[in-house]
N, C-alpha and C positions, 0 to 999 in steps of 0.2 A: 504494500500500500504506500508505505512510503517512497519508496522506486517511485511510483505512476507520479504520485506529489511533485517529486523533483522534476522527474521527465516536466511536465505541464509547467513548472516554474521555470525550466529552462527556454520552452520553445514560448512562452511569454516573453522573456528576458527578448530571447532573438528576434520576434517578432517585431517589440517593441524598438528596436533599433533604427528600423527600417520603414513603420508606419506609424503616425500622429499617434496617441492614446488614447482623443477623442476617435476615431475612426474605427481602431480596434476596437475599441469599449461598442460602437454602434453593430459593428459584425458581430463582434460575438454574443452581446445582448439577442440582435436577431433572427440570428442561427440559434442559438438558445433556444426561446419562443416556437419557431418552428419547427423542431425537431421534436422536444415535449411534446406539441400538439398532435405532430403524425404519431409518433410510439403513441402515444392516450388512443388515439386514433385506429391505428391498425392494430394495437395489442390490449386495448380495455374498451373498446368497443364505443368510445365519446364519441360521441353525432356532432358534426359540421353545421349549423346553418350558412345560410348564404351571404352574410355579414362577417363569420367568422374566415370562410374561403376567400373571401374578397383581402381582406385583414389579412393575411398570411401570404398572399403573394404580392399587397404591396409592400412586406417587409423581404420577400425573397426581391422582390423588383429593385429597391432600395439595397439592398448590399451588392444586387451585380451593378447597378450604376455608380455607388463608391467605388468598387473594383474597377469597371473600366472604364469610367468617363473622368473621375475625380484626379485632380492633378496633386492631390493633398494629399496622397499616398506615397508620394517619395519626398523626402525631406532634404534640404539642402545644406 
């Protein structure tokens, strides 16, 4: 358990070198959220309405536009 710890402290660490902290912190907040939702989803059976489907791909929408449109990802 503690291995996984570090491992995850390190590739924060590297991570973080390379993009803003605001930006990070919004990915993985994101990815967070959606990822929760599908497991609830595909392995405890949580029902989608069409509010929460909408809501969940403007947050996948929004981390691929950080990734590829955002110039705020490389730091100078």
């Amino acid at each position: 358990m503690q291995d996984r710890h570090y491992q995850a402290e390190l590739g924060n660490e590297t991570t973080l070198r390379t993009i803003p902290i605001g930006v990070a912190y919004a990915i993985w907040s994101g990815a967070g959220v959606a990822l929760v939702t599908l497991i609830a989803w595909l392995f405890l059976g949580q029902t989608l309405d069409l509010p929460a489907v909408i809501g969940l791909l403007l947050i996948v929408a929004g981390v691929v536009v950080l990734n590829t449109f955002s110039k705020t990802l490389t730091q100078s």
